[in-house]
Structure formats: C-alpha cells, structure tokens
Backbone bond lengths (Angstrom), bond angles and torsions (degrees), N, CA, C in turn:
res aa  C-N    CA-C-N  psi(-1)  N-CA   C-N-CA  omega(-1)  CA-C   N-CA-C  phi
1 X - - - 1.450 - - 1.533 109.49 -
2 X 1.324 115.56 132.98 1.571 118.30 163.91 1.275 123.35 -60.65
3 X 1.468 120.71 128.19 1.117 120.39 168.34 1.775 134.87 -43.55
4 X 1.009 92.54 -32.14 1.602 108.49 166.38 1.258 120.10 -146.63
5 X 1.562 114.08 133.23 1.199 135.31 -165.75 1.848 117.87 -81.24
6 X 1.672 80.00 -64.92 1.545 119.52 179.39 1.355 117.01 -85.20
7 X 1.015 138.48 146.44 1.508 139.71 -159.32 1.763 110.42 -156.55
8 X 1.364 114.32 82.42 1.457 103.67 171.93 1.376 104.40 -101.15
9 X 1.758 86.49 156.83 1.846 102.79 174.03 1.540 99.31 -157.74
10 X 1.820 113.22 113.16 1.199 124.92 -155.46 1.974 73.41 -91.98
11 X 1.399 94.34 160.66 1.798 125.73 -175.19 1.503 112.25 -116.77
12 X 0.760 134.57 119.60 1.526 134.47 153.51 1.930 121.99 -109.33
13 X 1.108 85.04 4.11 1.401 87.20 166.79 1.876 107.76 89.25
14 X 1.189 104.34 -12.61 1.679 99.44 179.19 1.424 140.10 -77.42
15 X 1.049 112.93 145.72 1.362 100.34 -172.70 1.769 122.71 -39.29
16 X 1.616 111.61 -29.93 1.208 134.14 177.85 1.694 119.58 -56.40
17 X 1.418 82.27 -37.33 1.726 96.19 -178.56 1.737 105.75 -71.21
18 X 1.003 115.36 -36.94 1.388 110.83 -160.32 1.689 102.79 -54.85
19 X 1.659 117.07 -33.99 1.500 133.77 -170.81 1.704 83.99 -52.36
20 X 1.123 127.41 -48.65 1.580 110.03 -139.11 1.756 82.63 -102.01
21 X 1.433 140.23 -50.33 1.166 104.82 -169.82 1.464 136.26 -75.33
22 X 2.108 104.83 4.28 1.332 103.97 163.49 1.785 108.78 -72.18
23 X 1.324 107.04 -33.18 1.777 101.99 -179.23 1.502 103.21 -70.66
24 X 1.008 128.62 -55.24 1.856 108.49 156.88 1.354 146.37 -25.15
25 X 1.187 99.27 -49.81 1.563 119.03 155.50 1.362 107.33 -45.03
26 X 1.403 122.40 -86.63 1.238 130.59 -166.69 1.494 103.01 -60.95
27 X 1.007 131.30 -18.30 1.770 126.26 175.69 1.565 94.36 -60.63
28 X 1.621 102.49 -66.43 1.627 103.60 -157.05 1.610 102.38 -78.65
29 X 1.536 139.94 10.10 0.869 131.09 134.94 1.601 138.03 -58.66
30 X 1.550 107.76 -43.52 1.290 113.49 165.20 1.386 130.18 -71.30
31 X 1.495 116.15 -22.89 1.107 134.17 167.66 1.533 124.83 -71.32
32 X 1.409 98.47 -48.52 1.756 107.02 170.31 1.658 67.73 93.03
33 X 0.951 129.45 78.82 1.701 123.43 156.22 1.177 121.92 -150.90
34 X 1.414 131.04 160.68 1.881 127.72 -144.53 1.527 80.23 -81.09
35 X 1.196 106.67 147.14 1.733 114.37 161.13 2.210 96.22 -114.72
36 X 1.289 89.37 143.00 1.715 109.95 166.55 1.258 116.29 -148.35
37 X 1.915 111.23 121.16 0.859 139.88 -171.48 1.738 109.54 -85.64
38 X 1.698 122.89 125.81 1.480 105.16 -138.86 1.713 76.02 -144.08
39 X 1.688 98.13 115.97 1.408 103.13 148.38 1.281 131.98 -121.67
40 X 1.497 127.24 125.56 1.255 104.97 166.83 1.698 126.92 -106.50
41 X 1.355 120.06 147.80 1.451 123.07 -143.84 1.807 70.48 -126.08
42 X 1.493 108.54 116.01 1.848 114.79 178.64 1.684 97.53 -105.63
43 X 1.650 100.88 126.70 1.303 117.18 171.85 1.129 120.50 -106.43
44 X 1.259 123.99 138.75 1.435 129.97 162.75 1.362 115.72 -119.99
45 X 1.632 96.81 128.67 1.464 137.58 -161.48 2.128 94.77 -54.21
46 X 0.888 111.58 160.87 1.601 101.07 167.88 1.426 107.07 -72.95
47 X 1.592 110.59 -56.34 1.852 90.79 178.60 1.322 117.71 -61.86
48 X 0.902 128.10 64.15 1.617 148.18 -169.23 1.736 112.42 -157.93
49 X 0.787 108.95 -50.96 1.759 117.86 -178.11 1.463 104.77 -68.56
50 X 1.453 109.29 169.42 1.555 126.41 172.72 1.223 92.37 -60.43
51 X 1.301 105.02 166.70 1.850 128.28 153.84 1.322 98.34 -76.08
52 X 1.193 144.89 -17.69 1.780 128.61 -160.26 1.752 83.70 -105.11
53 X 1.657 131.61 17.24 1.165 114.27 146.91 1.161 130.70 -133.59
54 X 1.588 104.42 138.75 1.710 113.34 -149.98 1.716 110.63 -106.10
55 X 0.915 118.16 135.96 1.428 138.52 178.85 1.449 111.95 -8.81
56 X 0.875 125.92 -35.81 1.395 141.89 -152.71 1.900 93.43 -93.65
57 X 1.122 134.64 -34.81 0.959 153.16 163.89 1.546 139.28 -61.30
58 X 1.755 97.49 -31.67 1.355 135.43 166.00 1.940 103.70 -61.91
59 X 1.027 104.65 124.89 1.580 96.47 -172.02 1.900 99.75 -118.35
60 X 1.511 116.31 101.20 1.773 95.28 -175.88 1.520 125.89 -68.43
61 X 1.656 87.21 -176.46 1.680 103.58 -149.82 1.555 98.12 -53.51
62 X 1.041 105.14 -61.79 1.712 121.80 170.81 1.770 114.05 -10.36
63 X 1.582 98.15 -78.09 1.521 106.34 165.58 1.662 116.01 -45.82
64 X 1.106 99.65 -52.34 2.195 113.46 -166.95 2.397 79.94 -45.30
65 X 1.325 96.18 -46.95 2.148 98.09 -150.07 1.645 87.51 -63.09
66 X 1.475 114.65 -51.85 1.808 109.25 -149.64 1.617 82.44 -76.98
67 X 1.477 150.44 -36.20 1.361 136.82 -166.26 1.711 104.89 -74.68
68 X 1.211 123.20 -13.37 1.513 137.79 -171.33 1.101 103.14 -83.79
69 X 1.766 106.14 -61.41 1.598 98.56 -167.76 1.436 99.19 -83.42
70 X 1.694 152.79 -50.80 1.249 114.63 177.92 1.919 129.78 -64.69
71 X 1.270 84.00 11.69 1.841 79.66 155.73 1.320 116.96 -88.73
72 X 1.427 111.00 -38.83 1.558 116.64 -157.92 1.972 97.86 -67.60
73 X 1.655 94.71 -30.06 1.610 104.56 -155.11 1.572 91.63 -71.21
74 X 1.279 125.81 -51.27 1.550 140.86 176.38 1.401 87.63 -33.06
75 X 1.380 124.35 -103.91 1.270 142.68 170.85 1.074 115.50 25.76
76 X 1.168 101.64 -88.41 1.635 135.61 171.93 1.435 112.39 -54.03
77 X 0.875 119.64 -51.50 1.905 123.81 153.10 1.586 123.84 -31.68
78 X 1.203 98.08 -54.68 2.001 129.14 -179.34 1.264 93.71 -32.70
79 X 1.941 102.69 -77.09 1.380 141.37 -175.65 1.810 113.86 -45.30
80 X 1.282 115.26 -39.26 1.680 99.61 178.93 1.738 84.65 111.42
81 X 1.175 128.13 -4.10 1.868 124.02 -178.93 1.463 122.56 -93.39
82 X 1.654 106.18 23.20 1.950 103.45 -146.94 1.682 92.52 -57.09
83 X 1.338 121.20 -44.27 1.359 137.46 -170.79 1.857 106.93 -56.89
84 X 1.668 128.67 -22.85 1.114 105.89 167.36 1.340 116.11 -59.61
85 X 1.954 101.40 158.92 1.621 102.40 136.59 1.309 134.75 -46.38
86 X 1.716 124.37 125.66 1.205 110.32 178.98 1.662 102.47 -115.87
87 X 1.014 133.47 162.84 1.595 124.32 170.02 1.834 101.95 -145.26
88 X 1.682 103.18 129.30 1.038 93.22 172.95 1.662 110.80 -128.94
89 X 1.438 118.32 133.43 1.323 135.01 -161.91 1.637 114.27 -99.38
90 X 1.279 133.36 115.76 1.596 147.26 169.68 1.217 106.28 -91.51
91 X 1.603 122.65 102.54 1.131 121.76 -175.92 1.614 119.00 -137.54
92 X 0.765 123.23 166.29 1.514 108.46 157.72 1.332 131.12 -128.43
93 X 1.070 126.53 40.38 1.236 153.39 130.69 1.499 117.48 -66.93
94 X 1.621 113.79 163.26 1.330 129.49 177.90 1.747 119.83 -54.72
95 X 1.081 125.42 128.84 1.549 114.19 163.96 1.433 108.37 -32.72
96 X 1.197 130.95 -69.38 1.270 131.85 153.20 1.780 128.43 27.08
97 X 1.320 92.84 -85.69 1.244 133.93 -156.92 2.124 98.77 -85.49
98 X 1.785 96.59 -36.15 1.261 85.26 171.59 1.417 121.82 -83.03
99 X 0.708 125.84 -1.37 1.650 140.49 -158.70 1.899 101.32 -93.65
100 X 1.221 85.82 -34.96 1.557 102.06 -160.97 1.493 94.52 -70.37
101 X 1.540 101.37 -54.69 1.790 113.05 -165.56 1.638 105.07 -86.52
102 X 0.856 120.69 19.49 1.550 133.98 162.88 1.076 104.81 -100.80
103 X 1.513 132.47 -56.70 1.239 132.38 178.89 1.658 114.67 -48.68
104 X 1.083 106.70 -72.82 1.688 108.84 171.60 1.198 110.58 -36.99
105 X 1.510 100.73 -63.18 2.039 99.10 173.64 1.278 127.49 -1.88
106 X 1.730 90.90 -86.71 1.602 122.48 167.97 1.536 128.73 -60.99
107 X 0.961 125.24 -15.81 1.219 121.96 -158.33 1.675 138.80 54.61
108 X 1.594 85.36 45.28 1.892 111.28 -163.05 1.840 83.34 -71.58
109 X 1.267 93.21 138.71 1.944 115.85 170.78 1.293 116.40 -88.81
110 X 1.428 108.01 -33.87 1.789 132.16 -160.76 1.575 105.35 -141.08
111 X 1.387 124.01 113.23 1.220 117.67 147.73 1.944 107.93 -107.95
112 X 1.008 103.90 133.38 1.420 142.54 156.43 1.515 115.59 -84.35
113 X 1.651 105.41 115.99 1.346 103.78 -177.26 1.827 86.19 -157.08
114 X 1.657 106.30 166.31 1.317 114.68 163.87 0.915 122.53 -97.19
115 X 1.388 132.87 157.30 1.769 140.35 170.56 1.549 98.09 -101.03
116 X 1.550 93.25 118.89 1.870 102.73 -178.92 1.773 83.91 -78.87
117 X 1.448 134.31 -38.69 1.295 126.22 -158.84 1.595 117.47 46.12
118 X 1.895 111.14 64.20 0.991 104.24 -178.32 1.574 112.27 -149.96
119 X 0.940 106.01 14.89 1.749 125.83 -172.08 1.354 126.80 -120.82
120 X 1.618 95.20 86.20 1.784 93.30 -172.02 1.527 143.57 17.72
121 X 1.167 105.85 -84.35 1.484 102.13 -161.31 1.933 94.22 -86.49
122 X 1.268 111.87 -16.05 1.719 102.02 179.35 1.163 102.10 -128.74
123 X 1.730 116.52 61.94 1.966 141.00 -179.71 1.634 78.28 -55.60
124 X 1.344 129.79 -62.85 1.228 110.67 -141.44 1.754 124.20 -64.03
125 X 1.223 101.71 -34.69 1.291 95.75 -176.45 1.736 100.22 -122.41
126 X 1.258 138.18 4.58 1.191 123.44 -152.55 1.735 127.10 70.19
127 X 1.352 102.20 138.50 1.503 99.81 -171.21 1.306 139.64 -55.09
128 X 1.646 105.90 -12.85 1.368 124.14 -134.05 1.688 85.70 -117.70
129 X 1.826 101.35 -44.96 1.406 109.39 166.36 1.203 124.12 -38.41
130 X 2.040 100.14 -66.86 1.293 96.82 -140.94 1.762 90.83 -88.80
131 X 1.416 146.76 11.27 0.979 160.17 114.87 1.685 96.81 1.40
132 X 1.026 115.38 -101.26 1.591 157.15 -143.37 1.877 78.81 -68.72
133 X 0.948 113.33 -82.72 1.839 108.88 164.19 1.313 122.99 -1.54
134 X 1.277 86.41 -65.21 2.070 96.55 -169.55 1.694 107.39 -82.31
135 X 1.488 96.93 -14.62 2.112 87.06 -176.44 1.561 110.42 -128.25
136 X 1.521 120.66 10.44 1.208 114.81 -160.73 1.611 89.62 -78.09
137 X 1.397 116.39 167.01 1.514 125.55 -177.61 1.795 104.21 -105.59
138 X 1.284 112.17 26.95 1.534 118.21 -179.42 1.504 98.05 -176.26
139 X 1.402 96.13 174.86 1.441 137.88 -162.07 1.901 97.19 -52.11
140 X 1.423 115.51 106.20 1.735 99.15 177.77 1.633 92.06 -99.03
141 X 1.344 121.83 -179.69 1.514 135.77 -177.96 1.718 97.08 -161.37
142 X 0.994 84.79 111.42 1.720 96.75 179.54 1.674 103.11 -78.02
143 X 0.950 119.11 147.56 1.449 127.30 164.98 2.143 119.50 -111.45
144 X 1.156 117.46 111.72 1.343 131.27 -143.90 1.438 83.96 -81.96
145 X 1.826 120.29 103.55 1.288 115.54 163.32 1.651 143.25 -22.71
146 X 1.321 85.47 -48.72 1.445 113.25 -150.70 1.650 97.33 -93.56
C-alpha cells in the first residue's frame, strides 16, 4: 500500500507556490496518488466590512467561485496539471482553517504547501503555513520558498 493516497496543495497564486505544487506533482506521481489543487478565495459578508465600503464594491459569492476556479484552471494549465483535481472554496474563514477542513473532508494524507517565510511573529514558515502545521490532521511538507 502507498503511503499516501490523497495529495493536497492549497494555491495562492504566487510565484512561491508554483515550488511546492511541482513537488506535489511529482509526490503523487511517484506515489500513484490523487493530487488536488486547493484554493481558497476568503469573503467578507458586507456586515463585516467598513462603512467607507459601498455596495458597488461588494463583488458576490457567485463571481468570487467562477473568478477562482478559472484562475485555479489557468494555473494549473500554465503548470502541465490541466487534468488535476482542482477545488475552489468561498469562505469566510481563514485560508488556514480552510485547508484544514478540506483536509479532514477528503481524507488528504499529505498536504504540500510553501513557506512564504515572511510574517513576523511566524518568519519561519509563514502564517498560513505554520497554521496548517500545527492543526492539519495529516502529514504537512512545507516547500522552502526561497
């Protein structure tokens, strides 16, 4: 049996990211295991926003999903992956937090993610990382930005 089945690697679109979903790739290649390409696009509700922002500005959920997934699909296109799973999540919660509850979701073994290593108090891995580190319910693998 393969050690890992499931294979997530959340996207933000950065140049940084691209490092970790080619090492994803090649994981769930060697593995023979599902790879899913994971964005989450975080919304805030209007009773949530300042007052100095006006409706018109408010962009809905609808728009936030179809502008998500043809990014993710582009993306993933760029890369040589058009054929992965991609999933893209509208939430309002933390990247964080979605990553986490996707994982459980699915029954991801491996998340694959990058360390931007650029955010004060969590320099080392990034916030979003070292987040996802301390609560993921499986195996994380940081990918070293830099």
């Amino acid at each position: 049996m393969n050690p890992y089945q499931h294979i997530l690697c959340p996207v933000d679109f950065s140049v940084h990211c691209k490092k970790a979903v080619g090492r994803a790739a090649q994981l769930a290649k060697d593995y023979q295991a599902k790879l899913t390409l994971f964005h989450a696009v975080i919304y805030y509700p209007i009773e949530y926003t300042d007052d100095w922002v006006t409706p018109e500005y408010i962009i809905p959920i609808e728009d936030l999903q179809q502008r998500g997934e043809a990014s993710l699909a582009g993306f993933a296109e760029r890369l040589g992956l058009a054929e992965v799973e991609r999933f893209v999540e509208v939430a309002t919660a933390s990247a964080k937090q979605e990553i986490i509850r996707f994982a459980e979701e699915h029954k991801v073994d491996l998340i694959v993610l990058s360390s931007h290593a650029r955010h004060g108090i969590s320099r080392l891995l990034g916030s979003t990382a070292n987040g996802v580190v301390h609560a993921a319910p499986c195996d994380v693998l940081t990918v070293r930005a830099k």
